[in-house]
N, C-alpha and C positions, 0 to 999 in steps of 0.2 A: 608429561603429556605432550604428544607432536601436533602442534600447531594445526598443522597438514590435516587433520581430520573437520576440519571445521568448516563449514561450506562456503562458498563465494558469496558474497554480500552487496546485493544494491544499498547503494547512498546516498540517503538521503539527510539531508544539512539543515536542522532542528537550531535558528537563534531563536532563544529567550531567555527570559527575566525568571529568575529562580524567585520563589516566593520569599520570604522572611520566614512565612509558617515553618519551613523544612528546615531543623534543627537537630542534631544528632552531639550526645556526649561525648566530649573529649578526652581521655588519660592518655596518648601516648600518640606521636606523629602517625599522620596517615599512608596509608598502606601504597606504593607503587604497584599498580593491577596494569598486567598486559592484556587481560581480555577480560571483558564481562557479556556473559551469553544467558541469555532469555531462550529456555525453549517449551514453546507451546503444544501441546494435543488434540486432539481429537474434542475431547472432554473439558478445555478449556484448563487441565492441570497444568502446573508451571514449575517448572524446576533451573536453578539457578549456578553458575558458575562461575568463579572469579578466578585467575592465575595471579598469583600476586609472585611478585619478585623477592627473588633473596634478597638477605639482611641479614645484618650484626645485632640489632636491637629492637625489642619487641615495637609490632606493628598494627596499628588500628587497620579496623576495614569496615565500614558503613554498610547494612544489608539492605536491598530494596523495600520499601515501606510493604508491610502487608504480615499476614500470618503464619510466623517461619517456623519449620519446622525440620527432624532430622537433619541436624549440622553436621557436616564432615569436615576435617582438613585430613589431607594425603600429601604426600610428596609426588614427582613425578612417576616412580613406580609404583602409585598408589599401594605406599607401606601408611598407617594411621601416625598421623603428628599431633602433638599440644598445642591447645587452644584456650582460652577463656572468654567465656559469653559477658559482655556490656548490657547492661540494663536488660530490659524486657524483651532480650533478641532482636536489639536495634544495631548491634557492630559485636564483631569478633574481635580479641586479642590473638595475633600469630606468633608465635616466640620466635625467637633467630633463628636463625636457617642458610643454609650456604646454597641450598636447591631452591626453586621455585617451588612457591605452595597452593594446593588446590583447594578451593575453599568451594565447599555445595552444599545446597539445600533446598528442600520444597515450599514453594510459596503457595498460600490460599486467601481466599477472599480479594482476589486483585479482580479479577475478570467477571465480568457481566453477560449475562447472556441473554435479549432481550427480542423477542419476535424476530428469531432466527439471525440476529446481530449480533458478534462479541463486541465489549467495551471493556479496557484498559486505561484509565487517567495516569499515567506512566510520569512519574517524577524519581531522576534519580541524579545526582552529581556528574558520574562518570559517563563517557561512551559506550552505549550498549549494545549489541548485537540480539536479535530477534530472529527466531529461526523457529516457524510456522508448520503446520501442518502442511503435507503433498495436496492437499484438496484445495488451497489455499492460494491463487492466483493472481487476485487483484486484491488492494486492501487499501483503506485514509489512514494515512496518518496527516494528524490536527486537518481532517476533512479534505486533504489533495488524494487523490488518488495514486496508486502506486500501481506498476505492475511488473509483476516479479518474474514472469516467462519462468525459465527453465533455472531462475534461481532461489534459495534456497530463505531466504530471509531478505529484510533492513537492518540497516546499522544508523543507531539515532544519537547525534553529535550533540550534547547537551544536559542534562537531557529529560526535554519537557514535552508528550507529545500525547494527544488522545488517537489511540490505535484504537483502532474499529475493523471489524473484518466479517465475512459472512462465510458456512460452509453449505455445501450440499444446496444452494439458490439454486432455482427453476431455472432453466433454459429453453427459452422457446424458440424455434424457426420459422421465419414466416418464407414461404416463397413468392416472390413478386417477378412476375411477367409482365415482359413490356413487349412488342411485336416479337422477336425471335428471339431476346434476351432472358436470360431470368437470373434474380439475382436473391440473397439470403439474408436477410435481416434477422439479429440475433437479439433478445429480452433476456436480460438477465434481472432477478428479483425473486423475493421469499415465498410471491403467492402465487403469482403467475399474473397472467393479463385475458383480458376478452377485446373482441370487436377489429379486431389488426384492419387497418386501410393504408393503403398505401394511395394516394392521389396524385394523378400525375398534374391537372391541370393547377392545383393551389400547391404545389410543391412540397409536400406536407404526407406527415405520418403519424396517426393516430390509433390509438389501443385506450382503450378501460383497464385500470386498477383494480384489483377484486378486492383488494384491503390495503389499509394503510401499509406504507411500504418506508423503509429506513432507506434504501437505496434503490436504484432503478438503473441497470444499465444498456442502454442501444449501441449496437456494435453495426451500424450504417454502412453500406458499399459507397465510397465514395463516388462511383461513376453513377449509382444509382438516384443520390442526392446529395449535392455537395454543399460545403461549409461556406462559411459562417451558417448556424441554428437560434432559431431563436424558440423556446419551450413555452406552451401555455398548461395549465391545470385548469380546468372547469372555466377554458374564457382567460383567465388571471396570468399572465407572466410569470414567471418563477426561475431561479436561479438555474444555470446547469454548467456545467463543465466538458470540454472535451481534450481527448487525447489522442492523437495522430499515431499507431502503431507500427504499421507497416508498409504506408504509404497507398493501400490503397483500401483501407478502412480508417472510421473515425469511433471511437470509443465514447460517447456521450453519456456523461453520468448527471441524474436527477438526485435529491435528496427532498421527496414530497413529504408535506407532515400530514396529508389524506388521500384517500382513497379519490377517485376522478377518471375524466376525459384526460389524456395528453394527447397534446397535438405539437408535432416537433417541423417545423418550415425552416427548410432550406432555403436556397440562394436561386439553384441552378438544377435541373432535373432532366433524365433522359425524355426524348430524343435533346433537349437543346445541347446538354454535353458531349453527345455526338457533333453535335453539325456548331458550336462554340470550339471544339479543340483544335481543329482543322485552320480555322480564321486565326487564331493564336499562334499557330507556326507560320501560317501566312505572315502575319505580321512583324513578327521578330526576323525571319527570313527577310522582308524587304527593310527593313532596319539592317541587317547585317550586307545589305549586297554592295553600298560604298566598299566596307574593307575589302569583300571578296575581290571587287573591280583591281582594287590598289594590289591584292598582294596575288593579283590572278588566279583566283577560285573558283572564277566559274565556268 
């Protein structure tokens, strides 16, 4: 199998404490895997892949926890190779082999699907690669946010991690005008929202949750209200996260456990980040006019 077929991989770096719980039978040293690949569907089906390395002498390989089904080994030109199943379809035996050997099979009962949320409590030894559905953009793993742009999966070093991901989420556009400007604030969530305001003089943006919501995400124009945010729920503060994309939006993700008012206050709001940015190069500028002096720059 050529490598080369396998998509490019954001990285994210999973330390943790492997439980005691996670126990697997041993008969024969474990197996050296150059890859182990998770791939996800539409439908939440999972299907699994290990490359394990040639060897002289029969080789264990631990399967990811869950309900395995249809085992394959192949060689690299996917010709069928001998195998022997460990207990209850908890690890494969590979017999020697001078080729690499490709070991697959269907997993079930791993993924949850819960008010338009997948969940995944992902324990496995080895380094895994995750490779998602194309509708699939943003996703937590162990509750950070990820965002995968134009690529294709995560690769989880460890490996202990609750992936959570949503497909087909609402998107709402609000357009907000301010004198000649206008700018687009983007809701991303399972039910959608009611009531969008945008406030210039409290700095603040406010929307209704129609239903409890697993995530909530505001994709804010920076020029239109800028960071640090601080998030209420019905009045209440509440956790939030952001992520800076492309310099000139902020990705603000909620995780509400009800439905509510949110009201999300910035810092700084048009016009002031009009008539603020201007004072900011002034400033730096007369900070910088010593050296100019010294090395004749002006």
């Amino acid at each position: 199998m050529n490598s080369k077929i396998f998509a490019v991989l954001v990285i994210v770096s999973l330390v943790t404490v492997i439980p005691t719980a996670y126990a697997q039978v041993t008969i024969a040293e474990k197996a050296s895997q150059k890859l182990v690949e998770v791939r996800i569907d539409l439908e939440g089906n999972v299907h699994v892949i290990h490359v394990i390395d040639n060897a002289n002498s029969p080789k264990q390989v631990d399967l990811i926890p869950g309900t395995v089904s249809n085992i394959s080994v192949t060689d690299e030109q996917g010709v069928t190779k001998q195998f022997s199943v460990i207990g209850d379809n908890n690890a494969v035996l590979i017999m020697p082999s001078e080729e690499d050997s490709i070991l697959q099979y269907q997993l079930d009962d791993v993924i949850s699907e819960i008010n338009g949320t997948w969940t995944w409590d992902f324990l496995y030894l080895q380094s895994t690669n995750f490779i998602l559905p194309e509708e699939v953009d943003l996703l937590f793993a162990n509750e950070r946010p990820v965002f995968l742009d134009d690529e294709k999966g995560i690769a989880c070093h460890g490996c202990q991690m609750l992936l959570e991901y949503s497909i087909n989420e609402s998107r709402i556009y609000e357009n907000v005008k301010w004198e000649e400007k206008e700018f687009v604030v983007e809701i991303r969530n399972q039910n959608g929202i009611d009531n969008f305001i945008f406030d210039q003089p409290t700095k603040s943006i406010t929307f209704d949750l129609i239903e409890d919501n697993r995530f909530v995400t505001t994709i804010i124009p920076l020029e239109l209200l800028w960071e640090p945010y601080t998030v209420f729920l019905a009045d209440e503060e509440i956790p939030s996260r952001q992520h800076i994309s492309n310099g000139t939006h902020v990705w603000l993700i909620i995780n509400p456990e009800t439905s509510g008012q949110v009201n999300i206050i910035g810092t700084t709001v048009v016009p002031e980040f009009s008539i603020m940015l201007p004072l900011i190069i002034g400033f730096f500028v007369i900070l910088a006019m010593p050296f100019m002096k010294k090395f004749n720059l002006h």
